[in-house]
N, CA, C and O atoms as a MOPAC input file, in Angstrom:
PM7 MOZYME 1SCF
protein

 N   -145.09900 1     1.36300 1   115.33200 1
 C   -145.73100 1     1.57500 1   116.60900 1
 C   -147.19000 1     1.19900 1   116.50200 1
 O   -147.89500 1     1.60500 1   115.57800 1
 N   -147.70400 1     0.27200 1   117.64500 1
 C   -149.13800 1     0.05500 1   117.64000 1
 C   -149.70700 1     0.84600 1   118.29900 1
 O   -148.97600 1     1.83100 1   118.40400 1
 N   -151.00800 1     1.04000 1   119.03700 1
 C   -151.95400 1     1.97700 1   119.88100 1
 C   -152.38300 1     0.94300 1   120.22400 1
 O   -152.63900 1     0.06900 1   119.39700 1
 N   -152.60300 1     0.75000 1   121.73500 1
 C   -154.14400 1     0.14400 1   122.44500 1
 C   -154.71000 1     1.00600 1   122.86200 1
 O   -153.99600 1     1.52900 1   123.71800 1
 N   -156.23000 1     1.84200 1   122.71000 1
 C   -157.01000 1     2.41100 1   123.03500 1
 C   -157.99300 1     2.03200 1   123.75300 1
 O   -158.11600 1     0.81100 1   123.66200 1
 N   -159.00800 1     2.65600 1   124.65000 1
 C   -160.23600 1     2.58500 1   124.95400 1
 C   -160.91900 1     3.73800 1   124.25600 1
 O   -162.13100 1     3.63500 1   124.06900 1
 N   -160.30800 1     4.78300 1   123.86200 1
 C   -160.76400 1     5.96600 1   123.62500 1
 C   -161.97700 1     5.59700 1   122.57200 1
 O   -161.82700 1     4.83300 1   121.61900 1
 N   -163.21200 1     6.27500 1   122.90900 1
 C   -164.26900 1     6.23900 1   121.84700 1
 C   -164.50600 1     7.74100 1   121.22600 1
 O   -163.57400 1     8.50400 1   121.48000 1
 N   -165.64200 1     8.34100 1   120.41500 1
 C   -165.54700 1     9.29500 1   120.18900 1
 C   -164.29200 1     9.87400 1   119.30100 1
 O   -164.04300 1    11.07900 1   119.33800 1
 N   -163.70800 1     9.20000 1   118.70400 1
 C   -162.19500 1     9.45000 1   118.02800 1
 C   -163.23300 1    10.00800 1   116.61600 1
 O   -162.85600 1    10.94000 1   115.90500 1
 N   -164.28600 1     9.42500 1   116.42400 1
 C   -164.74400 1     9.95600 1   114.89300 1
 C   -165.25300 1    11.56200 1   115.23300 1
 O   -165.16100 1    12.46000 1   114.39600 1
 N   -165.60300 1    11.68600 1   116.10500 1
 C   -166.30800 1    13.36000 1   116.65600 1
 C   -164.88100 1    14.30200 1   116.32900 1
 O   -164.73300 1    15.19900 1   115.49800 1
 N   -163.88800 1    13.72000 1   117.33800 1
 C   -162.73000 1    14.30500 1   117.50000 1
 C   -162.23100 1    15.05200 1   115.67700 1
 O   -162.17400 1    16.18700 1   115.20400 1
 N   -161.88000 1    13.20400 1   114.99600 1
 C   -161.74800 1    13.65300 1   113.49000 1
 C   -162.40700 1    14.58800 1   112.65900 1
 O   -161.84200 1    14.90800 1   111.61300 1
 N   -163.72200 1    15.18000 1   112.99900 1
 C   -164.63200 1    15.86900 1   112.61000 1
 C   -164.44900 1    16.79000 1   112.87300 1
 O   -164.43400 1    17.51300 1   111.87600 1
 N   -164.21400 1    17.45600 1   114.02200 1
 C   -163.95800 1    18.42300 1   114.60000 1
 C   -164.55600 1    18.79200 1   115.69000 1
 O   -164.13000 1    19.54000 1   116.56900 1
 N   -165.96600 1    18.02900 1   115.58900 1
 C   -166.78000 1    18.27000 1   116.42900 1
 C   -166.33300 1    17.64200 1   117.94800 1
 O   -166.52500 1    16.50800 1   118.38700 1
 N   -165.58800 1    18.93900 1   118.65300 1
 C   -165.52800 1    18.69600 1   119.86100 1
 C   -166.39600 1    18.56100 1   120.84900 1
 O   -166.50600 1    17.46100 1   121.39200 1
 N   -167.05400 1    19.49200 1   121.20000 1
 C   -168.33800 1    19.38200 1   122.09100 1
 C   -169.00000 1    17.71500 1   122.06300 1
 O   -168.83400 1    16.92500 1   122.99300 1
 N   -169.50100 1    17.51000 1   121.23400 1
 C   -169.99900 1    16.25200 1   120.41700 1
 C   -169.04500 1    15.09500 1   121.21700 1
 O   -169.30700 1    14.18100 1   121.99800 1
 N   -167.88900 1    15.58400 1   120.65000 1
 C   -166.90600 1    14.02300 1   121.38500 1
 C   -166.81900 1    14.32300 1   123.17400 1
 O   -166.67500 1    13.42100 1   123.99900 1
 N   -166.92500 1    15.58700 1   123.45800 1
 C   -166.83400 1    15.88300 1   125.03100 1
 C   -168.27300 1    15.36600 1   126.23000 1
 O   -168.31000 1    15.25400 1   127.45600 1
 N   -169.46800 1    15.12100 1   124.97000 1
 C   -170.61400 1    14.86000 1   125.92700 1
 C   -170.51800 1    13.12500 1   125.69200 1
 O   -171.01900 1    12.34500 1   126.50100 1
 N   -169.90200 1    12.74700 1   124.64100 1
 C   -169.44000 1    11.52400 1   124.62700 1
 C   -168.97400 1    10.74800 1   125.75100 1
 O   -169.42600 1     9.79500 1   126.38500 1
 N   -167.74200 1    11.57800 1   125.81000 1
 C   -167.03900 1    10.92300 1   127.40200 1
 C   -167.72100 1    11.11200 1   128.42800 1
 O   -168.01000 1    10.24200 1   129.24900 1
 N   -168.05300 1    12.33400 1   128.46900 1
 C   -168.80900 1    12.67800 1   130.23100 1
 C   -169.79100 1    11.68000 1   130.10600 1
 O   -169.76700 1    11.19500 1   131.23700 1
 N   -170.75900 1    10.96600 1   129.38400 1
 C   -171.79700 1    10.05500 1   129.13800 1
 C   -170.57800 1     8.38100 1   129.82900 1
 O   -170.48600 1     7.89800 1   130.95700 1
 N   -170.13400 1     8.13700 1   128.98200 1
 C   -169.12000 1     7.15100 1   128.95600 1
 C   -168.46000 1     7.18200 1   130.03800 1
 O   -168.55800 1     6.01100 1   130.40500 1
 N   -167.91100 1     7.66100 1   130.73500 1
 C   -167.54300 1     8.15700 1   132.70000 1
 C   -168.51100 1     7.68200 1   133.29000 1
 O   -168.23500 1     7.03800 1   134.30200 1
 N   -169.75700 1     7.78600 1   132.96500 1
 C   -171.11500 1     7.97500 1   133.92900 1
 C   -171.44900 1     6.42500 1   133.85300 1
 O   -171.37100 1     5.94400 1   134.98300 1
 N   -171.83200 1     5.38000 1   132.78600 1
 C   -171.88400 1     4.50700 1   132.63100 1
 C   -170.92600 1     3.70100 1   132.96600 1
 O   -171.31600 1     2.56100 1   133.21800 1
 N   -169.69100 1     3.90400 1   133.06900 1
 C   -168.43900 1     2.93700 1   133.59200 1
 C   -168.84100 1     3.24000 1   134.91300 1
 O   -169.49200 1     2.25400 1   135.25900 1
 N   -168.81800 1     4.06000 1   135.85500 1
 C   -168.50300 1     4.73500 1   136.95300 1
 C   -169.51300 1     4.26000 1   137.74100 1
 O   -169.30100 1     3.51500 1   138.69800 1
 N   -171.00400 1     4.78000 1   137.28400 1
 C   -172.13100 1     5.06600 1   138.14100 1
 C   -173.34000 1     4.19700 1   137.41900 1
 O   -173.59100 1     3.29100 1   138.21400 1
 N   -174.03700 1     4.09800 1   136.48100 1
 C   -175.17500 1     3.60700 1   136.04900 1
 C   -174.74400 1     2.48800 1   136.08400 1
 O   -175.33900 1     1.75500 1   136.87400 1
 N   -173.34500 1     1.73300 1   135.14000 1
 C   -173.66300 1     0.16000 1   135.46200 1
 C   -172.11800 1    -0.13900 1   134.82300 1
 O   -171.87100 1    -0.49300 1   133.67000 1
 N   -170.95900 1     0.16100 1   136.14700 1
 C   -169.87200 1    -0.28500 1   136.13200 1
 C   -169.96100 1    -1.99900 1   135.71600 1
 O   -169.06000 1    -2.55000 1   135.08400 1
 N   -170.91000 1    -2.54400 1   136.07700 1
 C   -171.06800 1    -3.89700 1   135.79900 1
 C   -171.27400 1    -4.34500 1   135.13200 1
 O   -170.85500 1    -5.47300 1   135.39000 1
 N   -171.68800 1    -4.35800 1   134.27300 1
 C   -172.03500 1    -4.12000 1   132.28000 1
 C   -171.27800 1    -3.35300 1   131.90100 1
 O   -170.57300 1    -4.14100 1   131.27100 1
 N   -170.78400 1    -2.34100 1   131.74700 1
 C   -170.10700 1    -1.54700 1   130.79300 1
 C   -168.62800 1    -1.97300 1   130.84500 1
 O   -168.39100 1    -1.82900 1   132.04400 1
 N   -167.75300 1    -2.30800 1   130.41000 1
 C   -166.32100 1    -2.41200 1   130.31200 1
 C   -165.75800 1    -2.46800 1   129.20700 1
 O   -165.86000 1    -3.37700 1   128.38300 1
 N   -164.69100 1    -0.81600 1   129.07500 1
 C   -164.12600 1    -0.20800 1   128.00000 1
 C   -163.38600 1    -1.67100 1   126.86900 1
 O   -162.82300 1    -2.71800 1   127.19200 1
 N   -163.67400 1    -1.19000 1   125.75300 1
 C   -163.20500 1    -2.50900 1   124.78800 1
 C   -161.89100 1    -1.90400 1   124.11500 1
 O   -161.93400 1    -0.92000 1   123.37700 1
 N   -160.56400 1    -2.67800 1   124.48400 1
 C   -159.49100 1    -2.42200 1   123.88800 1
 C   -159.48500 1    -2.27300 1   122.04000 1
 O   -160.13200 1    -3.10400 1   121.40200 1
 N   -158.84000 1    -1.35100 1   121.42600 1
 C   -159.01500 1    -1.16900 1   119.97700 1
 C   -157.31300 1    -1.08800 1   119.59200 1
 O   -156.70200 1    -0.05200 1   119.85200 1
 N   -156.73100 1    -2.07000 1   119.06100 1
 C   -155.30600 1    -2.29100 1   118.56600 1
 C   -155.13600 1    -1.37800 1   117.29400 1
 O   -155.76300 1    -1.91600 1   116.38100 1
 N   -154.53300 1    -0.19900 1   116.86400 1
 C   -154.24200 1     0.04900 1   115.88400 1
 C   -153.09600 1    -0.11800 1   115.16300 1
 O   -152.19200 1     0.71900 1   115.15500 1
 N   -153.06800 1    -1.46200 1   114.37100 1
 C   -151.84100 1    -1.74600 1   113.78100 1
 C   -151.18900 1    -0.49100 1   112.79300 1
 O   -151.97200 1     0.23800 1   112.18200 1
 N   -149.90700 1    -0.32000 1   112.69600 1
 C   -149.48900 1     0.63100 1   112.30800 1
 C   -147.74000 1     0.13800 1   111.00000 1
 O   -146.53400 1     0.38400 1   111.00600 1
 N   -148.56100 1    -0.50100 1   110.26600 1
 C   -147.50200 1    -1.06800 1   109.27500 1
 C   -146.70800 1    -0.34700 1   108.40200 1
 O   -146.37100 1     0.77500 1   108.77900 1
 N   -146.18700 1    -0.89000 1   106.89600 1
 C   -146.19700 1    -0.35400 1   105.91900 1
 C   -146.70300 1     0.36500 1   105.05200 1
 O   -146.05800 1     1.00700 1   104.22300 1
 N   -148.12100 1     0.32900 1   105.16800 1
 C   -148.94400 1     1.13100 1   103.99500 1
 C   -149.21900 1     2.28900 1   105.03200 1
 O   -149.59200 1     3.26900 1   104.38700 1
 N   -149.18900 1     2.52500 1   106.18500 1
 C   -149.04200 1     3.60900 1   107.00100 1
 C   -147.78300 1     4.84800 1   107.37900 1
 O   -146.74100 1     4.76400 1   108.03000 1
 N   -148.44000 1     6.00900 1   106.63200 1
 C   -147.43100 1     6.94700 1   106.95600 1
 C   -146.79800 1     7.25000 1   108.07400 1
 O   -147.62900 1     7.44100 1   108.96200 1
 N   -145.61600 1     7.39400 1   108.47800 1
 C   -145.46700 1     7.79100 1   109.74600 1
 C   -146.18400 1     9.44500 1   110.10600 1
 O   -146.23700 1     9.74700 1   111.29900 1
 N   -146.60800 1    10.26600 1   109.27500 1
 C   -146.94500 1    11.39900 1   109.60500 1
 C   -148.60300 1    10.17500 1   110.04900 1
 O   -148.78700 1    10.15800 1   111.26600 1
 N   -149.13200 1     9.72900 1   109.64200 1
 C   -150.38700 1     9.26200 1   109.83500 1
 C   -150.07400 1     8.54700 1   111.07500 1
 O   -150.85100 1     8.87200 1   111.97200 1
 N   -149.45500 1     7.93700 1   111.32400 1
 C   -149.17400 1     7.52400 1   112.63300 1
 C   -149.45100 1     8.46500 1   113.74900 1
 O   -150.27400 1     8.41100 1   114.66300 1
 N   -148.45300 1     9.43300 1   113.40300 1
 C   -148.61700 1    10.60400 1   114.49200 1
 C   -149.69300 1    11.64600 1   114.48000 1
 O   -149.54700 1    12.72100 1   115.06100 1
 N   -150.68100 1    11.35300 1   113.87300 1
 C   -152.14200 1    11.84700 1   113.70900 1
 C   -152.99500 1    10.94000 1   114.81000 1
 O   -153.84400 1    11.14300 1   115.67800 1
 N   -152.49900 1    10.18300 1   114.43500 1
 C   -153.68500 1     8.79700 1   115.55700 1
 C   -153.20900 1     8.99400 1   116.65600 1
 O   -153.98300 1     9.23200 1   117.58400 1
 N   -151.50600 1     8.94600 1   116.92800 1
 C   -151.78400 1     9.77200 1   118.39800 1
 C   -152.21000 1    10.39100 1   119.25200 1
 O   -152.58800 1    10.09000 1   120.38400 1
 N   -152.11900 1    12.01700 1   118.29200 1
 C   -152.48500 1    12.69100 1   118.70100 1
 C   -153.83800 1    12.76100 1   119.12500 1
 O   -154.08500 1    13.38400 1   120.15800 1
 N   -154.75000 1    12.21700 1   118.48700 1
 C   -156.17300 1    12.08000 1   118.24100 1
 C   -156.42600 1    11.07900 1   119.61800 1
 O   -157.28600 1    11.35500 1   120.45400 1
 N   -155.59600 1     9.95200 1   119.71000 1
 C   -155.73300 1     9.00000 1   121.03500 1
 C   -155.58300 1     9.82400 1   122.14900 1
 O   -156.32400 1     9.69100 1   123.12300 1
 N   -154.60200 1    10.75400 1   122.09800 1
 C   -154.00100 1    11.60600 1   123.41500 1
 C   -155.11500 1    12.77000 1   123.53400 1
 O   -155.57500 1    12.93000 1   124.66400 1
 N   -155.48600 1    13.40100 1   122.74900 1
 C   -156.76800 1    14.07500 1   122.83400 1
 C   -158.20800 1    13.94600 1   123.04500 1
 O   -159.03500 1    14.85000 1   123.16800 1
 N   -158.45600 1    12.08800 1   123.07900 1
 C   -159.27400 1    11.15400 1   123.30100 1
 C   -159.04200 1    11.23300 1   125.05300 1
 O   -159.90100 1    11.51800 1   125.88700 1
 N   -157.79400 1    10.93100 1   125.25800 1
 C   -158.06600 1    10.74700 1   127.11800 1
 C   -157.68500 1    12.11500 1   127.50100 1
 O   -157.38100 1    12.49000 1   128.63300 1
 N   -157.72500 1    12.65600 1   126.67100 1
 C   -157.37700 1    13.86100 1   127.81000 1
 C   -159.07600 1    14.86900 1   128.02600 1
 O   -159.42300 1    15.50200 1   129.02300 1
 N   -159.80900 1    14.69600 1   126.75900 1
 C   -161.57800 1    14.25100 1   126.96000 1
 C   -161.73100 1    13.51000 1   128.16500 1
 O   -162.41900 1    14.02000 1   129.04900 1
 N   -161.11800 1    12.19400 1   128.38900 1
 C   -161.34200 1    11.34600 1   129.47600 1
 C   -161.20300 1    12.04500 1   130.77300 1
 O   -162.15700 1    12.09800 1   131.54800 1
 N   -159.73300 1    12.73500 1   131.12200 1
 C   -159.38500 1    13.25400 1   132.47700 1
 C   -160.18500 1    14.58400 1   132.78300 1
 O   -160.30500 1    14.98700 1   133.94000 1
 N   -160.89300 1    15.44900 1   131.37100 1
 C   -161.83900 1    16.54300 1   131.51800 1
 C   -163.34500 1    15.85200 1   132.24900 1
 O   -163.95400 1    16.10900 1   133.28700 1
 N   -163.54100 1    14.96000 1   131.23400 1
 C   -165.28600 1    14.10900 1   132.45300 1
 C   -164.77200 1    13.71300 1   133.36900 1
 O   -165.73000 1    13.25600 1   133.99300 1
 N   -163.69500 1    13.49000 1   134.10600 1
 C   -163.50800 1    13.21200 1   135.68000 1
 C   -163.37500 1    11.63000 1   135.85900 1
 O   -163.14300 1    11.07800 1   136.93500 1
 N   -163.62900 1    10.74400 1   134.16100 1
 C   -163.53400 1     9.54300 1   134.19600 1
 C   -161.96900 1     8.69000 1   135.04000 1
 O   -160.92700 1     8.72400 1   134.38400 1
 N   -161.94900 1     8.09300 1   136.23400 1
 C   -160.99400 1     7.47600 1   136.93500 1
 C   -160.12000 1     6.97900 1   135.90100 1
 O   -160.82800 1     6.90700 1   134.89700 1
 N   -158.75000 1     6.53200 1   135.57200 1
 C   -158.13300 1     5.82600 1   134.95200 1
 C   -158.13600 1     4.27400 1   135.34700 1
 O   -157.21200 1     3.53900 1   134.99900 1
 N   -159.27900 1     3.80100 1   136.12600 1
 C   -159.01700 1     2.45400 1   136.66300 1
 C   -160.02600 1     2.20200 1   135.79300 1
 O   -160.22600 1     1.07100 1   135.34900 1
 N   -160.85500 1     3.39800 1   135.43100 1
 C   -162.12000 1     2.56700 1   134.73800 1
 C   -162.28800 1     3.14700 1   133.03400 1
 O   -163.31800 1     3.28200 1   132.37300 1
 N   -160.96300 1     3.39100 1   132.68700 1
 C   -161.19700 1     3.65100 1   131.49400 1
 C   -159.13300 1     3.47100 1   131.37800 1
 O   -158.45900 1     4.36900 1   131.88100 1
 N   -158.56700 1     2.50300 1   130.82600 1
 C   -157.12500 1     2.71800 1   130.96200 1
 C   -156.76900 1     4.06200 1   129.85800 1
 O   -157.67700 1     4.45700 1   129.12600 1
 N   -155.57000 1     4.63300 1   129.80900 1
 C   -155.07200 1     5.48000 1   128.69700 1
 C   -154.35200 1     4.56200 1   127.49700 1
 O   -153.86400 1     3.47400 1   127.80000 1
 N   -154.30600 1     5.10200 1   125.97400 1
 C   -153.70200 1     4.81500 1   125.10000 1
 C   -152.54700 1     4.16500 1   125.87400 1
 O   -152.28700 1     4.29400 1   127.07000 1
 N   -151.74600 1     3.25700 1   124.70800 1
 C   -150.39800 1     3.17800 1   124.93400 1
 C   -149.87300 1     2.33400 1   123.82300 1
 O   -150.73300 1     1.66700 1   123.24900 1
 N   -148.79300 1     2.23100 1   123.44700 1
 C   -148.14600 1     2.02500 1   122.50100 1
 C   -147.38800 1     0.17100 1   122.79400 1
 O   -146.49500 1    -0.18900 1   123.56100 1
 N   -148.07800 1    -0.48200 1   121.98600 1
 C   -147.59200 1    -1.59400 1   121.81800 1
 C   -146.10800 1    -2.50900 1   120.96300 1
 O   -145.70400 1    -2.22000 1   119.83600 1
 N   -145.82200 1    -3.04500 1   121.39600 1
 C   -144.89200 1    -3.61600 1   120.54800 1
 C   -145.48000 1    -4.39400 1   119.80900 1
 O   -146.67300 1    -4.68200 1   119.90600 1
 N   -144.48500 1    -4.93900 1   118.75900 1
 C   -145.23300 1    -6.30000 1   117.31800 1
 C   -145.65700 1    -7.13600 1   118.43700 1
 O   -146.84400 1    -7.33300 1   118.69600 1
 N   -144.72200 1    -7.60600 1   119.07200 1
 C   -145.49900 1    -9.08300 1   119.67600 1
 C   -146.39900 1    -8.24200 1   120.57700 1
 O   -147.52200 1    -8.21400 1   120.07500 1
 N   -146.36300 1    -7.79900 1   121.30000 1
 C   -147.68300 1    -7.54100 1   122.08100 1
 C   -149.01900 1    -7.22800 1   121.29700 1
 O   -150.15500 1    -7.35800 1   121.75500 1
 N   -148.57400 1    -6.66200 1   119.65800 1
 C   -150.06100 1    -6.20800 1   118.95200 1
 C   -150.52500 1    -7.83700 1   118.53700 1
 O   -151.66200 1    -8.26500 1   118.33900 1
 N   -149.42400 1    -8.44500 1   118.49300 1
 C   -149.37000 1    -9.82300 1   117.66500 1
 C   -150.13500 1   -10.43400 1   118.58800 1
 O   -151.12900 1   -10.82000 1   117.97300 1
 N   -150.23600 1   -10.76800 1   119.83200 1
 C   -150.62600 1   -11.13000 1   120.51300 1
 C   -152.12200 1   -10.85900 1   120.69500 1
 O   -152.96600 1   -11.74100 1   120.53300 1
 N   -152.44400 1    -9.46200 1   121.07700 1
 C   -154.12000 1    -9.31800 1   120.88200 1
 C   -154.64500 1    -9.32600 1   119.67000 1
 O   -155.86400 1    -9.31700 1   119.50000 1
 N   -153.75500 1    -9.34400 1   118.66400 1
 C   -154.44800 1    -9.58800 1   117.09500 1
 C   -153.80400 1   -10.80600 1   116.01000 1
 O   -153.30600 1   -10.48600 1   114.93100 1
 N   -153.87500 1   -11.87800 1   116.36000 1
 C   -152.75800 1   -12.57900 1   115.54800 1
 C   -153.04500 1   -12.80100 1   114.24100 1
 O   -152.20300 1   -13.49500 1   113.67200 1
 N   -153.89300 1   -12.46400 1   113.62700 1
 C   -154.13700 1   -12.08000 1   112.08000 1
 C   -153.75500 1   -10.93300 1   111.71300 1
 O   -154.06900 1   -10.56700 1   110.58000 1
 N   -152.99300 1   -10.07700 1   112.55000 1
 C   -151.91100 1    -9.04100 1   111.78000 1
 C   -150.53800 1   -10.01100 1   110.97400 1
 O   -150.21200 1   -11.05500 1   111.53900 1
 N   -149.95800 1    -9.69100 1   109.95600 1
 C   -149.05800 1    -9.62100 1   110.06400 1
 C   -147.37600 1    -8.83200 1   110.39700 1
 O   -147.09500 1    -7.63600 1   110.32000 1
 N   -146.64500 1    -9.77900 1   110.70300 1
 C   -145.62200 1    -9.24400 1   111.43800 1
 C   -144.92700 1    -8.32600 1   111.24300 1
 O   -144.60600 1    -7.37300 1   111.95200 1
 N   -144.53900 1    -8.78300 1   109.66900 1
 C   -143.59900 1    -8.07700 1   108.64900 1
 C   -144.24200 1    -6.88200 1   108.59500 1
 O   -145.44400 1    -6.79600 1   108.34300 1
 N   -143.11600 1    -5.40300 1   108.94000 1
 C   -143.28000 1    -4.07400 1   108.36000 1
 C   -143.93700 1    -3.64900 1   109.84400 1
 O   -143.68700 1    -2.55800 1   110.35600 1
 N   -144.75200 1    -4.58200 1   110.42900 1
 C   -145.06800 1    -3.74900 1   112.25600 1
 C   -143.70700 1    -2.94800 1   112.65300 1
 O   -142.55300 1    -3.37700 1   112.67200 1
 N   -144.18400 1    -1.69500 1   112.95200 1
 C   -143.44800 1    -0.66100 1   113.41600 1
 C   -143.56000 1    -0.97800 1   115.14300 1
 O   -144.52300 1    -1.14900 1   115.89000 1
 N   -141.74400 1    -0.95700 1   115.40200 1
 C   -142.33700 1    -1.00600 1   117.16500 1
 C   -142.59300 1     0.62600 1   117.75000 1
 O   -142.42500 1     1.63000 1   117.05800 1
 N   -142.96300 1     0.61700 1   118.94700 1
 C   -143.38300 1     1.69800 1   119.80000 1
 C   -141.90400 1     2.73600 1   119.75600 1
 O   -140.76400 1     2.28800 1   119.87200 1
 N   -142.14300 1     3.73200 1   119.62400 1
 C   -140.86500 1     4.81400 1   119.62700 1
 C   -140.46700 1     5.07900 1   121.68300 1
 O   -139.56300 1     5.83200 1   122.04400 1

């Protein structure tokens, strides 16, 4: 299984430091939204998820992605201007990253 994210703040999250990752987003809402929807546009982050990846580690990054937008839907950030995680297939990761290789890509559950 791959991840496409926008989610930022995932290192606060890993830390623990919630608050920290929560003024993150509400900041990050404000700049997509209001200061300068026109400049700012969320940057997709592919997390390939192969062989040397545990599946328990897999389901850590989830969780961590899903706890990333759900930060998002707490700052009031629109989903038009910030999309949610979602789970890619090989060719679709293959596609935004074609210096992955193929072999051992886990598809989306």
């Amino acid at each position: 299984m791959e991840f496409q994210a926008g989610s930022r703040g995932l290192r606060y999250l890993a830390n623990g430091q919630l608050p920290v990752a929560r003024e993150c987003a509400v900041e990050r809402g404000i700049l997509l939204t209001r200061t300068a929807p026109h400049l700012v546009h969320p940057l997709p982050m592919v997390l390939p998820l192969g062989p040397m990846v545990a599946q328990e580690q897999g389901a850590i990054a989830a969780v961590g992605l899903r706890l990333g937008d759900a930060l998002r839907v707490g700052a009031h950030t629109p989903r038009g201007a910030q999309p949610a995680p979602r789970r890619l297939s090989p060719t679709e990761a293959l596609e935004l990253a074609p210096g992955l290789h193929r072999q051992g890509l886990r598809p989306g559950d």
